[in-house]
N, CA, C and O atoms as a DFTB+ gen file, in Angstrom:
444 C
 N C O
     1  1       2.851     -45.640     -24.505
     2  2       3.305     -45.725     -23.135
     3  2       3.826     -44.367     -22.692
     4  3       4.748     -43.806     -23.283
     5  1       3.190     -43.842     -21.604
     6  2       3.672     -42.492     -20.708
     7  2       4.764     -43.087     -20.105
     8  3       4.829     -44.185     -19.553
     9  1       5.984     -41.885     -20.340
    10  2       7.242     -41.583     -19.410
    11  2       7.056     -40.966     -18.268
    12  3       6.306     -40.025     -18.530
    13  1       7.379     -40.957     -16.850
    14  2       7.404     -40.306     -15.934
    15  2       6.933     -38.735     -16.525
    16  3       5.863     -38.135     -16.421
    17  1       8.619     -38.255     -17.384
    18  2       8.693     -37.188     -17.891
    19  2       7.697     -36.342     -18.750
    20  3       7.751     -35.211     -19.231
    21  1       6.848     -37.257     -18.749
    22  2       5.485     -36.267     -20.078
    23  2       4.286     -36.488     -18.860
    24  3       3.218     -36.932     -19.282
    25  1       4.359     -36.271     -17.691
    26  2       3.438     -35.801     -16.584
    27  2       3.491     -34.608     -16.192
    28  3       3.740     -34.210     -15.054
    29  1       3.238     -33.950     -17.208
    30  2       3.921     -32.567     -17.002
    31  2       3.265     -31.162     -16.818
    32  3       3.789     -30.050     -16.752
    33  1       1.216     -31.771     -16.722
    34  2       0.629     -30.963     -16.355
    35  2       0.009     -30.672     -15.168
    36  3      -0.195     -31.780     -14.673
    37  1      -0.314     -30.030     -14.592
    38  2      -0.938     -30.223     -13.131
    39  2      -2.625     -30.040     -13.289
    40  3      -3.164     -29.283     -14.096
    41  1      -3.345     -30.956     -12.280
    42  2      -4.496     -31.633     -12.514
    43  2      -5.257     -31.229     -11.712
    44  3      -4.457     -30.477     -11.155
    45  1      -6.824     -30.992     -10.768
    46  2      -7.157     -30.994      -9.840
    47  2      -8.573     -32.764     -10.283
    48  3      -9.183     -33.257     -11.231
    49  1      -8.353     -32.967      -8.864
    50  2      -9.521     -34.168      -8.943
    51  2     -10.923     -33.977      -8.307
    52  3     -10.919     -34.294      -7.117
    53  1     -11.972     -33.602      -8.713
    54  2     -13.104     -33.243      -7.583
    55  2     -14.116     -34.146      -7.864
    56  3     -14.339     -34.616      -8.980
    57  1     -14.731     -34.389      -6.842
    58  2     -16.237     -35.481      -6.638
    59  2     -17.024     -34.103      -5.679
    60  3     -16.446     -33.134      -5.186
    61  1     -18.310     -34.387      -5.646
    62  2     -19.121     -33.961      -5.431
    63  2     -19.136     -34.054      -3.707
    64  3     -18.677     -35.092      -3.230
    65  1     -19.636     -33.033      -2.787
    66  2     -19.546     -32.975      -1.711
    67  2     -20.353     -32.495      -1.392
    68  3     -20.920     -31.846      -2.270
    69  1     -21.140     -32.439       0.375
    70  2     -22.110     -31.637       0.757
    71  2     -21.652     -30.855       1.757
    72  3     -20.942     -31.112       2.729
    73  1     -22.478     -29.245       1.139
    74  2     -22.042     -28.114       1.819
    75  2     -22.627     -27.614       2.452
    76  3     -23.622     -28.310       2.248
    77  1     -23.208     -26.371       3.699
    78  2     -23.915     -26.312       4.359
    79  2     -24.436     -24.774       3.677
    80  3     -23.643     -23.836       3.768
    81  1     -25.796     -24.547       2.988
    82  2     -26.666     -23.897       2.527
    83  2     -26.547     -22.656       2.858
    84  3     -26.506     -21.795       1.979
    85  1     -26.464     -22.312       4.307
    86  2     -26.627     -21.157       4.826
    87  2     -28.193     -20.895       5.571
    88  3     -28.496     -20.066       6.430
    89  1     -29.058     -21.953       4.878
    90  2     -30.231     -21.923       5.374
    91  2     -31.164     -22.975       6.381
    92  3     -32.354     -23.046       6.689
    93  1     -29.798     -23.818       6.738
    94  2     -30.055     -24.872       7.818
    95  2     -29.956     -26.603       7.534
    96  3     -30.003     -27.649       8.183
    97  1     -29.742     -26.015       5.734
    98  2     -29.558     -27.073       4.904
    99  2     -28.264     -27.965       4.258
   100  3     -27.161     -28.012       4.804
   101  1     -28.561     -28.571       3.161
   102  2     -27.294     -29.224       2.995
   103  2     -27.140     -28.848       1.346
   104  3     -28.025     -27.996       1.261
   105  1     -26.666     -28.940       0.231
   106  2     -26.131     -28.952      -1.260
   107  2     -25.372     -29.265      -1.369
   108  3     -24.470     -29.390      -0.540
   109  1     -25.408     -29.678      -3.019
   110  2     -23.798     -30.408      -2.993
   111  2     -23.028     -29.433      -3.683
   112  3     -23.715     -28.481      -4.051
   113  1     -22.071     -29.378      -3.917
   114  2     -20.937     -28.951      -4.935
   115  2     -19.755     -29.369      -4.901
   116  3     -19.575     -30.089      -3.919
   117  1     -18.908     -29.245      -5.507
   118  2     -17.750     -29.249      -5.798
   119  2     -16.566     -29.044      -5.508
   120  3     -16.028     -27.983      -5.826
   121  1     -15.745     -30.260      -4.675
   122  2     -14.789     -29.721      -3.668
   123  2     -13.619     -30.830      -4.192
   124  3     -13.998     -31.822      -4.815
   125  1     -12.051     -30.600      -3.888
   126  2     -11.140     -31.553      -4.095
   127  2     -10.881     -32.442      -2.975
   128  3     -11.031     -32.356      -1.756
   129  1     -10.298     -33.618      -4.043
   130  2     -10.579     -34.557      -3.424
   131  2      -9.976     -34.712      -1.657
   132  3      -9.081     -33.885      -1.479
   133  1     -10.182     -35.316      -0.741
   134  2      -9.706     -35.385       0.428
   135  2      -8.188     -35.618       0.465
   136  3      -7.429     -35.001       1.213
   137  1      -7.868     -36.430      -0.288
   138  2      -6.324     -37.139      -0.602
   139  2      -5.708     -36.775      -1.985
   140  3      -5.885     -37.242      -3.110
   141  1      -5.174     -36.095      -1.657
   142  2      -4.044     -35.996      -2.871
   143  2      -4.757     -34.980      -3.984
   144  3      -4.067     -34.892      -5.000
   145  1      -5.780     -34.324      -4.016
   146  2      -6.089     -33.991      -5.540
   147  2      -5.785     -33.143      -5.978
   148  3      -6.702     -32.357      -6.215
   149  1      -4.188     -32.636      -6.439
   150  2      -3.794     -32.545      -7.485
   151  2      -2.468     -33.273      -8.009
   152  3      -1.412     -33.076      -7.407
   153  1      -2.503     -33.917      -8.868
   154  2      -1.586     -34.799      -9.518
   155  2      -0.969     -34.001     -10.640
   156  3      -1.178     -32.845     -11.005
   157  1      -0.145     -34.941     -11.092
   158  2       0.206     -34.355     -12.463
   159  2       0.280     -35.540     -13.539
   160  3       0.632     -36.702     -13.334
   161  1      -0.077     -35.041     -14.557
   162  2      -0.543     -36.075     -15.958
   163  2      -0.058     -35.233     -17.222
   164  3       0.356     -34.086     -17.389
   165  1      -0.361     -36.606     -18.227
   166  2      -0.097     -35.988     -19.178
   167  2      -1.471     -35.890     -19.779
   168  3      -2.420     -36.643     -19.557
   169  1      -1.424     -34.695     -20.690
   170  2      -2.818     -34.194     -21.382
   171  2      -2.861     -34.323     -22.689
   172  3      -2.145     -33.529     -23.300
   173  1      -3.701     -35.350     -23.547
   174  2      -3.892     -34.906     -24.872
   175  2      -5.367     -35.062     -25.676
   176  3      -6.199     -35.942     -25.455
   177  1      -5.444     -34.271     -26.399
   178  2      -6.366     -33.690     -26.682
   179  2      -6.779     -34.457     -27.664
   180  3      -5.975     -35.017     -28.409
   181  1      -8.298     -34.598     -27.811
   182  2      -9.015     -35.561     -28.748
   183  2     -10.086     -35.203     -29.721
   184  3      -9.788     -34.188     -30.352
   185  1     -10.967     -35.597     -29.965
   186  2     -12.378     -34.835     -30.777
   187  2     -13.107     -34.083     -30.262
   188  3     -12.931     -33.802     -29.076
   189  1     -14.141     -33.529     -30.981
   190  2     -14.769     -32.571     -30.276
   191  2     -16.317     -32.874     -31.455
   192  3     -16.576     -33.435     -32.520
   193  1     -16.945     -32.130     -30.457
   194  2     -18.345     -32.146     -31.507
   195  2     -19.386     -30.972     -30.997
   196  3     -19.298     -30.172     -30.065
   197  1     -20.374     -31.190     -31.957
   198  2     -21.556     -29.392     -31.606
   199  2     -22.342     -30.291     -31.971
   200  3     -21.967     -31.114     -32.806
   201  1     -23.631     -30.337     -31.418
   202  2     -24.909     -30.399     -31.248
   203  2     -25.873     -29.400     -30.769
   204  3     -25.563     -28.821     -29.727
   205  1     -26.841     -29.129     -31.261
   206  2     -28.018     -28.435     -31.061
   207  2     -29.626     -28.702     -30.633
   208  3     -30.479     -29.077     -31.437
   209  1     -29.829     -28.480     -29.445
   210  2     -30.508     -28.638     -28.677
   211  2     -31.422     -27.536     -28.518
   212  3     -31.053     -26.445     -28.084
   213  1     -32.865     -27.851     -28.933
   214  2     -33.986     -26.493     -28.380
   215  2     -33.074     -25.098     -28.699
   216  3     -32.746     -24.215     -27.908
   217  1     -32.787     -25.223     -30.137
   218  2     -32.008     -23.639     -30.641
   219  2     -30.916     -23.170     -29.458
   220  3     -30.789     -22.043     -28.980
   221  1     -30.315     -24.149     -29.200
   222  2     -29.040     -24.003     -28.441
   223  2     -27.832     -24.948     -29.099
   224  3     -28.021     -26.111     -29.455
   225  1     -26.557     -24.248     -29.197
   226  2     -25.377     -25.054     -29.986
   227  2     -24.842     -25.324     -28.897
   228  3     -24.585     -24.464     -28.055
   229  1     -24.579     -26.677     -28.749
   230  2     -23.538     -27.302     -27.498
   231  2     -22.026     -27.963     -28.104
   232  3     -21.997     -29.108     -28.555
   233  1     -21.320     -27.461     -28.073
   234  2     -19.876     -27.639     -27.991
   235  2     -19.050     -28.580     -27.243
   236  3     -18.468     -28.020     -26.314
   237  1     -18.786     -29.950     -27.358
   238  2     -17.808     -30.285     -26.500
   239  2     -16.847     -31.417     -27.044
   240  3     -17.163     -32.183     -27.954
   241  1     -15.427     -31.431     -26.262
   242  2     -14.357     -31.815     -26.276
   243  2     -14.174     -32.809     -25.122
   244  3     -14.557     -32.981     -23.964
   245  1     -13.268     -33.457     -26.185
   246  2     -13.391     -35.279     -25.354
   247  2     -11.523     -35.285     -25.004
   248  3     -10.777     -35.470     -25.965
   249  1     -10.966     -35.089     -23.713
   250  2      -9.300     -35.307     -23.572
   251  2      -8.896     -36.521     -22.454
   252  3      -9.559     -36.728     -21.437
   253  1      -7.983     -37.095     -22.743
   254  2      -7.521     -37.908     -21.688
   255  2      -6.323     -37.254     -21.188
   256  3      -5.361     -36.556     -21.507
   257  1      -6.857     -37.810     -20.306
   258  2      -5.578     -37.706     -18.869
   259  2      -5.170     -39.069     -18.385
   260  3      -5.861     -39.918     -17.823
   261  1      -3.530     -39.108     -18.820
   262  2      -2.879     -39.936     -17.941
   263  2      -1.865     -39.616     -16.747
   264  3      -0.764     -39.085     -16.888
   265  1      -2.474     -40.063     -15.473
   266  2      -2.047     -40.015     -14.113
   267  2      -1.171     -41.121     -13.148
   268  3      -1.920     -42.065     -12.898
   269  1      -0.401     -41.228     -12.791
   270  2      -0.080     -42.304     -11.686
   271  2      -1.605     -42.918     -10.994
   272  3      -2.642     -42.320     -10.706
   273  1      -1.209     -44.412     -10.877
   274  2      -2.357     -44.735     -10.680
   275  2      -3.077     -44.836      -9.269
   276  3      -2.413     -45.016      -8.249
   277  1      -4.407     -44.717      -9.247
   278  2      -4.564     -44.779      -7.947
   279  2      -6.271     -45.424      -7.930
   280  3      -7.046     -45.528      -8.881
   281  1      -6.387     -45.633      -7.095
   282  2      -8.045     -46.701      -6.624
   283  2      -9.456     -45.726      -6.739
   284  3     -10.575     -46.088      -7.105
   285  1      -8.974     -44.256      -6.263
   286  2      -9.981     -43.774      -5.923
   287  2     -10.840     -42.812      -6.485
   288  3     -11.645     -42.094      -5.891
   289  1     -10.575     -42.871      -7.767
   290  2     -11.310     -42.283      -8.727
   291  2     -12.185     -43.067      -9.991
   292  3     -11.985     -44.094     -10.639
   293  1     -13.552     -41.735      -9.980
   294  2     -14.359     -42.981     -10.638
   295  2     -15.268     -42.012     -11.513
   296  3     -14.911     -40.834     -11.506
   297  1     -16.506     -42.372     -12.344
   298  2     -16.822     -41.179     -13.416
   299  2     -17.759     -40.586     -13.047
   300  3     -18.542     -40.101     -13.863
   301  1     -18.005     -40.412     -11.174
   302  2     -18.834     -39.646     -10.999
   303  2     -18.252     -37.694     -10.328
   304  3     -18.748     -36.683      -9.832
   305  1     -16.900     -38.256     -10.805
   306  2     -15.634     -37.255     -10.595
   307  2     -15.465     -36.342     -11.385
   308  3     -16.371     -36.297     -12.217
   309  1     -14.550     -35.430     -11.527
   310  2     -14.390     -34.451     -12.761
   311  2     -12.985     -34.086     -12.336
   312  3     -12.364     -34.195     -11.278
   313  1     -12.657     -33.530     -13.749
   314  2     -11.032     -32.892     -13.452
   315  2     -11.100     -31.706     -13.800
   316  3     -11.845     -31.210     -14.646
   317  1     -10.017     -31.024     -12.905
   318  2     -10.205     -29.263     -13.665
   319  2      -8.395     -28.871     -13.772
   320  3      -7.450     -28.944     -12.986
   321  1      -8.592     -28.404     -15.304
   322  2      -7.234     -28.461     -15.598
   323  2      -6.908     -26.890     -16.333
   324  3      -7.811     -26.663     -17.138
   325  1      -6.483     -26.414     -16.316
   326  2      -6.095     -25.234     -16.889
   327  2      -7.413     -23.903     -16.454
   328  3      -7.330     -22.826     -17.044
   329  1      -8.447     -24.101     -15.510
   330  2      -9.692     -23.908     -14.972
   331  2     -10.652     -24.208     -15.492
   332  3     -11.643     -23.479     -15.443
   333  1     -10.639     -25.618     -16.283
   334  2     -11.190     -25.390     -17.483
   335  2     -12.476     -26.865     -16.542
   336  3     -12.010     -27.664     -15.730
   337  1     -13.370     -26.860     -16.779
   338  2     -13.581     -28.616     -15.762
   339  2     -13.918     -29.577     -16.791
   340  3     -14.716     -29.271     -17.677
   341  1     -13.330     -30.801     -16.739
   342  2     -13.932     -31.620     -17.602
   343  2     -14.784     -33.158     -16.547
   344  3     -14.585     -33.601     -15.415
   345  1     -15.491     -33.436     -17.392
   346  2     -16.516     -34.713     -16.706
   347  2     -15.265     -35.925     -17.317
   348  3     -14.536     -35.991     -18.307
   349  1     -15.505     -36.724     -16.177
   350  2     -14.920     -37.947     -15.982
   351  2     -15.691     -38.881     -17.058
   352  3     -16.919     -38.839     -16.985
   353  1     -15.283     -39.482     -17.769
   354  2     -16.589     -40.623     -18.810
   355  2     -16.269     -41.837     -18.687
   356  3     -17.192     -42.648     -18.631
   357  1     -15.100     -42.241     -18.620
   358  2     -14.494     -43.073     -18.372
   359  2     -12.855     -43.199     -18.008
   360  3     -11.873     -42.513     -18.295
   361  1     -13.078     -44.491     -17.187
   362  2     -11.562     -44.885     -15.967
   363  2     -11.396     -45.753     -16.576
   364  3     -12.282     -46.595     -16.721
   365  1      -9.667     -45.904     -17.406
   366  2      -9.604     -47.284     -18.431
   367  2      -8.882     -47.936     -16.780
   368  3      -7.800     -47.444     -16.462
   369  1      -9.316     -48.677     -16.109
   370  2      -8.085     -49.687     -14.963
   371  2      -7.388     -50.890     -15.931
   372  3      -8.087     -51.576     -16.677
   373  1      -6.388     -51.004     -15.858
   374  2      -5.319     -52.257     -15.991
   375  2      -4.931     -52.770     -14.724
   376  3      -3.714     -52.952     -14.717
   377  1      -5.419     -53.046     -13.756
   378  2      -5.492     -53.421     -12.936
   379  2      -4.585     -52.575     -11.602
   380  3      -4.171     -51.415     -11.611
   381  1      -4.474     -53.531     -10.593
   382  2      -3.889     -52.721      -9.071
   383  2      -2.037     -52.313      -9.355
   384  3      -1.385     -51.411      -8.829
   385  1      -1.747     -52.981     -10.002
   386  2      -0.157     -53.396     -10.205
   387  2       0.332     -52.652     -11.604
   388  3       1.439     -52.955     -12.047
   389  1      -0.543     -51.611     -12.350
   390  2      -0.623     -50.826     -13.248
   391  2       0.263     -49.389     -12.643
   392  3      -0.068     -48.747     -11.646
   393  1       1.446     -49.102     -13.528
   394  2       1.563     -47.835     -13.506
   395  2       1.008     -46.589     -13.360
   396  3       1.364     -45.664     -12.629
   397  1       0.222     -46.655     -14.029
   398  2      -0.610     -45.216     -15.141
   399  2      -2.129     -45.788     -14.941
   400  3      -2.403     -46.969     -15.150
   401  1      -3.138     -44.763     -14.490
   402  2      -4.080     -44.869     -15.026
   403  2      -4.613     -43.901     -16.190
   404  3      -4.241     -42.735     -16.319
   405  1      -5.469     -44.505     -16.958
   406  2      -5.838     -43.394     -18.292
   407  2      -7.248     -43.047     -18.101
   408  3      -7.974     -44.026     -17.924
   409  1      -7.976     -41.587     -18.090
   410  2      -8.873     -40.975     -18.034
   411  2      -9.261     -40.486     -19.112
   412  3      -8.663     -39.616     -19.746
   413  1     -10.686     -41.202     -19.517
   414  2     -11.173     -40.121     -20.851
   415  2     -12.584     -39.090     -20.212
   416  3     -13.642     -39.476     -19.714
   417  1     -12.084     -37.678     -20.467
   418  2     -12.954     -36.524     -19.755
   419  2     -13.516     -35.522     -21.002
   420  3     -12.840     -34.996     -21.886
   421  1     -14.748     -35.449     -20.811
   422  2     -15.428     -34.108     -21.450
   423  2     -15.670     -33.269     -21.116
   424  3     -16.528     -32.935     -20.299
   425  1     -14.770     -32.579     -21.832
   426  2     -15.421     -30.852     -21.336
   427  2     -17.066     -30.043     -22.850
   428  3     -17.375     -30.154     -24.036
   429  1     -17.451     -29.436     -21.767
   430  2     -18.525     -28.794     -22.544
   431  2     -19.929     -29.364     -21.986
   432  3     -20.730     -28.868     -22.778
   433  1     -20.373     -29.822     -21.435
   434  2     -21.151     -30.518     -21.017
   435  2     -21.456     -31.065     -19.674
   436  3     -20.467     -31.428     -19.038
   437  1     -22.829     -31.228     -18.997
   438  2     -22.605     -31.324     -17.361
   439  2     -22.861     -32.642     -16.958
   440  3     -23.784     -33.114     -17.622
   441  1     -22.451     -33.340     -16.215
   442  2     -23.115     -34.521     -15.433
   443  2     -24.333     -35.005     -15.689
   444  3     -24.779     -35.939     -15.023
């Protein structure tokens, strides 16, 4: 169980957005969220693994984040924490009346 007091890192929340190209067009990237996105959570750190792909070593790390809870996040989201970005994998919900929500995010790896 998270204490208020071990929310003690600061978070950013981003989903995917569309931006205007420059060429009359649209793309998406990466913008924070409309409401609120940056929180503060607590961070701890979990496994990690390397795989190799077509003579390429891929590296990545699996951390949760626990946040005050809120509705509007989901795993097509990402968090960026120390500048570091991690992918959303999963949103544990305990429902609406839940304190805390818990986030498990990977970094090393894209969408």
């Amino acid at each position: 169980m998270v204490r208020p007091g071990q929310l003690d890192q600061r978070i950013a929340i981003q989903d995917f957005t569309l931006a205007a190209d420059g060429g009359g067009g649209l793309t998406k990237a990466w913008a924070d969220l409309a409401t609120d996105p940056d929180v503060w959570a607590s961070v701890k750190a979990g496994g990690g693994g390397e795989s190799t792909t077509e003579d390429r070593t891929n590296a990545t790390a699996m951390t949760t984040f626990v946040i005050r809870n809120r509705s509007d996040i989901d795993e097509r989201m990402r968090i960026v924490w120390e500048g570091l970005d991690y992918n959303i994998r999963h949103v544990m919900r305990e429902g609406s009346r839940a304190m805390y929500l818990t986030i498990l995010a990977e970094r090393g790896v894209s969408n």
